[in-house]
Backbone as CSV, one residue per row, in Angstrom:
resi,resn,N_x,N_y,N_z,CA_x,CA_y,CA_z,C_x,C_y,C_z
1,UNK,26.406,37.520,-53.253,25.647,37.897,-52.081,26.332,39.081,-51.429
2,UNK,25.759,40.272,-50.732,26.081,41.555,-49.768,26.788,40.779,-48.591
3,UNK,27.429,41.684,-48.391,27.889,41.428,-46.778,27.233,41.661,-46.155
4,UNK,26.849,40.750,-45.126,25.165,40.596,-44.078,25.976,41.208,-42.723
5,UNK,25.285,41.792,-42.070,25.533,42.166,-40.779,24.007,41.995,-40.028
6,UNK,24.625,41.605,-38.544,23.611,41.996,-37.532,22.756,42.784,-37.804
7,UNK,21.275,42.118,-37.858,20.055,43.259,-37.922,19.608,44.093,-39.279
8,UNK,20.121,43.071,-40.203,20.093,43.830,-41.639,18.499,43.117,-42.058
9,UNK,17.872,44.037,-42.294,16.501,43.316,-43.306,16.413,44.159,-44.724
10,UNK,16.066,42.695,-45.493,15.645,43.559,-47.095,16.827,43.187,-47.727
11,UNK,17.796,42.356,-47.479,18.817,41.802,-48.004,18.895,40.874,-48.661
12,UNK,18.811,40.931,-50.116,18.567,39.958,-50.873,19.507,38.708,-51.151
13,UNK,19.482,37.473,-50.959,20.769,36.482,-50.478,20.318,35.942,-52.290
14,UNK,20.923,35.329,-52.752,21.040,35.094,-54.448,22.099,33.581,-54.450
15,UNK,21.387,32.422,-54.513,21.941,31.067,-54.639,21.868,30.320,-55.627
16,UNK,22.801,29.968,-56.582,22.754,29.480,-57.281,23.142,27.721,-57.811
17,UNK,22.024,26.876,-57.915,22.080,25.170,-57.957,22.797,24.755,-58.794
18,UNK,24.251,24.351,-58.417,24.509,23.786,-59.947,25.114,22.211,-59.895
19,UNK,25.133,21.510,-60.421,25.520,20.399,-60.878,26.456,20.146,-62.086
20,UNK,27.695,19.500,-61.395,29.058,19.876,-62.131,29.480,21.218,-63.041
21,UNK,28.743,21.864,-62.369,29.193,23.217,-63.334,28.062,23.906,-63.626
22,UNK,27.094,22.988,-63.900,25.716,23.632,-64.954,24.389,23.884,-63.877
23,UNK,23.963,24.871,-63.979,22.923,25.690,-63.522,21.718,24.480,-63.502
24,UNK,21.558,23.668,-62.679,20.137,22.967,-62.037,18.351,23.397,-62.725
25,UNK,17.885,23.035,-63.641,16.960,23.337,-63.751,15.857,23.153,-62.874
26,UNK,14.890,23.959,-61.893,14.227,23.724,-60.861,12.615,23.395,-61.287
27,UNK,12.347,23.522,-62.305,11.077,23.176,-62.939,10.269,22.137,-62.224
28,UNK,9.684,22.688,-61.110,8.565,21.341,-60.682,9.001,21.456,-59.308
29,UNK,9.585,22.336,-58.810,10.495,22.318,-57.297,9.005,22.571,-56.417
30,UNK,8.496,22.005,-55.708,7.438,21.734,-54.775,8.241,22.591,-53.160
31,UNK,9.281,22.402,-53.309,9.752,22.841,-51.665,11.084,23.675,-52.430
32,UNK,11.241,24.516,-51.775,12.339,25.521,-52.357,13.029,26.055,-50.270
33,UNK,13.472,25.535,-49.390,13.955,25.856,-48.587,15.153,26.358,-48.233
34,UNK,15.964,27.064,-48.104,17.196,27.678,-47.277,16.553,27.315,-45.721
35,UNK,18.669,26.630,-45.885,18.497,26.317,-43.889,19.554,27.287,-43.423
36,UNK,19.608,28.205,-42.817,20.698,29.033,-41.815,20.972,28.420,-40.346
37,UNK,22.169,27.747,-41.088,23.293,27.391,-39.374,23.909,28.287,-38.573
38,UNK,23.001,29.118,-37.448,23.903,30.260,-36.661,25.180,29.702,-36.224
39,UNK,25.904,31.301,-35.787,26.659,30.533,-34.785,26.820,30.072,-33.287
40,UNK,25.789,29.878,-33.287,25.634,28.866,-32.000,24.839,27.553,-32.329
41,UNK,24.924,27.151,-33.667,24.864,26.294,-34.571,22.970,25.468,-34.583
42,UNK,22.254,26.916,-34.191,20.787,26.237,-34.440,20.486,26.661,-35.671
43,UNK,19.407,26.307,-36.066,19.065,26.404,-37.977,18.016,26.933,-37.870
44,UNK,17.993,27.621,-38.710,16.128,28.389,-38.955,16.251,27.816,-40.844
45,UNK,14.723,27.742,-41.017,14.908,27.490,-41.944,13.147,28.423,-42.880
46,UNK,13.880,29.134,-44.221,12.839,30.202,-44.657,12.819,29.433,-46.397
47,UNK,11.122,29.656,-46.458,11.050,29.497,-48.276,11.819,30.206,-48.789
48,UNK,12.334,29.601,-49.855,13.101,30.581,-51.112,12.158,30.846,-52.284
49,UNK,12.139,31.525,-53.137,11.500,32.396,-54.515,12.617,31.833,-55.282
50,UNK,11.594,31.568,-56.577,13.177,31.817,-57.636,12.964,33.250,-58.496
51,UNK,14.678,33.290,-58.726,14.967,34.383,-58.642,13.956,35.365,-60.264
52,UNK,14.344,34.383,-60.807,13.827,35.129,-62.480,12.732,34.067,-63.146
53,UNK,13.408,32.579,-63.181,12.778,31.692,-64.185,13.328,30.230,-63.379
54,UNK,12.716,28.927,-63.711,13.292,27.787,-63.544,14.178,27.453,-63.840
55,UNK,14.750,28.212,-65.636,15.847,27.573,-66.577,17.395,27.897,-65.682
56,UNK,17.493,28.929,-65.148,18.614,29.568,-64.346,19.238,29.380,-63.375
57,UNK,17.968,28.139,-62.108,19.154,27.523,-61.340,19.248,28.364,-60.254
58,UNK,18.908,29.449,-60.125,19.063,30.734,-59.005,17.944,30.894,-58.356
59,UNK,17.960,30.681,-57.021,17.077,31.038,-55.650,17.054,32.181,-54.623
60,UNK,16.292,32.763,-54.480,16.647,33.926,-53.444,15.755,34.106,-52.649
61,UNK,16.232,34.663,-51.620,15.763,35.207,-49.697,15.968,36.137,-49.841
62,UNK,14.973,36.777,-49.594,15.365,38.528,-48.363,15.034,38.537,-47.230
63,UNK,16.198,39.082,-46.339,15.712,38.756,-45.226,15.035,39.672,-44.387
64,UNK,14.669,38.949,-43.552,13.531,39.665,-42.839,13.865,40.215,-41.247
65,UNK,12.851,40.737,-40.017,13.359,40.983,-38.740,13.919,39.470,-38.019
66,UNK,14.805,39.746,-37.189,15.448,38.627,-36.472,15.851,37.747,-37.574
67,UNK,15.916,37.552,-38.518,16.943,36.685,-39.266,18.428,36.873,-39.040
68,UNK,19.077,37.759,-39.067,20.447,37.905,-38.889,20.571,38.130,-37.461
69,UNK,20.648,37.456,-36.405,20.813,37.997,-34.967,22.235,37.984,-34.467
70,UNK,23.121,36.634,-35.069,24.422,36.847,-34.455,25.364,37.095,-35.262
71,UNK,26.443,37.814,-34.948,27.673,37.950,-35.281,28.652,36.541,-35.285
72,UNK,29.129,36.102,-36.587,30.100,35.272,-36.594,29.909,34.565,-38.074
73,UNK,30.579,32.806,-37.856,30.304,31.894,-39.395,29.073,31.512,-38.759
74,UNK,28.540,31.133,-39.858,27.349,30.752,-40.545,27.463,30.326,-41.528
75,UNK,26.394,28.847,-41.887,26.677,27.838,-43.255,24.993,28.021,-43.139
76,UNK,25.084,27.957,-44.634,23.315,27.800,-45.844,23.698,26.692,-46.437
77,UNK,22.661,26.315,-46.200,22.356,25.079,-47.587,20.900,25.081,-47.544
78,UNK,20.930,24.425,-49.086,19.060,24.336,-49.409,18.709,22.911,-49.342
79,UNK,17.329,22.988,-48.936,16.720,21.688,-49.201,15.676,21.933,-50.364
80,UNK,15.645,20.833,-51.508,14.936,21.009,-52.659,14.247,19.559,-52.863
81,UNK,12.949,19.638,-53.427,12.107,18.514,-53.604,11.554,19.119,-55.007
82,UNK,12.040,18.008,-56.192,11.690,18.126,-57.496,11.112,16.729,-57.805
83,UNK,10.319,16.914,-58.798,10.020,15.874,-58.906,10.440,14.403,-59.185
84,UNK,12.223,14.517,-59.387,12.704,13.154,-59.546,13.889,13.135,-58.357
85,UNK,13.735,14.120,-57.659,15.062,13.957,-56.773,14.489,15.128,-55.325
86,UNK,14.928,14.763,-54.086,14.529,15.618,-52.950,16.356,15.545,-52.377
87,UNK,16.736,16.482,-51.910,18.082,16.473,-50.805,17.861,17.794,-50.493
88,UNK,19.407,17.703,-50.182,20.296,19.109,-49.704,21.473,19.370,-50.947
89,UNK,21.725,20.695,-50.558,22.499,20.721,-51.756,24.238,21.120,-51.021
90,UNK,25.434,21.141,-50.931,26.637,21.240,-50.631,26.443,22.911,-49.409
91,UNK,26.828,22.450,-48.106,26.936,23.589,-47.638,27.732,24.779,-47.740
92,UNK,26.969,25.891,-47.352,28.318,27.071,-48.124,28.426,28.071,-46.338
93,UNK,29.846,27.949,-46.397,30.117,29.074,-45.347,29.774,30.283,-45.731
94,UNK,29.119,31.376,-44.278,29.323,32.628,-44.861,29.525,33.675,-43.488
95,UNK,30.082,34.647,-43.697,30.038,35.222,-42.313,29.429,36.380,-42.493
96,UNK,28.489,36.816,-40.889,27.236,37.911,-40.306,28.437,38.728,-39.637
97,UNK,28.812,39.755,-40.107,29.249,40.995,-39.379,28.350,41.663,-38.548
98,UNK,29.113,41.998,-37.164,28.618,42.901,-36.490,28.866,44.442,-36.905
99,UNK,27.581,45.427,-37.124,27.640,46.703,-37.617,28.604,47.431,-36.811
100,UNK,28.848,48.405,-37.112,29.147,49.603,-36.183,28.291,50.288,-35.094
101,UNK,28.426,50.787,-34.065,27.536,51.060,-33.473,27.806,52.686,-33.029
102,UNK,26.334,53.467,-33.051,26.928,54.986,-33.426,25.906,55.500,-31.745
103,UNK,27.336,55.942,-31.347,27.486,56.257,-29.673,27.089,58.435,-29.788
C-alpha cells in the first residue's frame, strides 16, 4: 500500500486474505467490506473490488473525497461473507500523514 496522507483521492489501498500463509480464495464473497478506524476511533466503512480474480485473495479501495480526513494511526480490517464462513479478518495498523502545506 502508498503512503496515505490527508486529502489524498485515487489511492489505490491493495489487501491481501490469507489464511496461515495461503492467499483466501474469495469465490462467492456476497459482501466484500473494508472498515477504517480513524483516529478519533470512528469507522467508516466502503465496498471493496477484487483486485484481478477470486483465486488471489487480494481486495482493493480507492479512495475517494473525505476518506482520508485525519492525520495519525488508523487500523483496516475487512468484513467478508462467503458462502461457508462471514467475519472479520485480523486488524492491520496503518498511519495517514499530514501533507505539506505550500504557504
Amino acid at each position: 500500500m502508498s503512503e496515505l496522507h490527508v486529502g489524498d483521492i485515487g489511492t489505490i489501498m491493495h489487501f491481501t486474505i490469507k489464511e496461515a500463509g495461503v492467499a483466501v480464495q474469495l469465490f462467492g464473497a456476497t459482501v466484500k467490506n473494508l472498515l477504517l478506524e480513524k483516529k478519533d476511533k470512528t469507522v467508516i466503512t466502503r465496498a471493496m473490488a477484487f483486485h484481478s480474480t477470486v483465486d488471489d485473495g487480494v481486495l482493493t479501495y480507492t479512495t475517494t473525497t473525505g476518506d482520508l480526513d485525519q492525520a495519525g494511526k488508523w487500523n483496516a480490517q475487512i468484513y467478508l461473507e462467503l458462502p461457508s464462513w462471514k467475519g472479520h479478518t485480523s486488524k492491520a495498523a496503518m498511519t495517514v500523514y499530514q501533507p505539506l502545506v505550500v504557504t
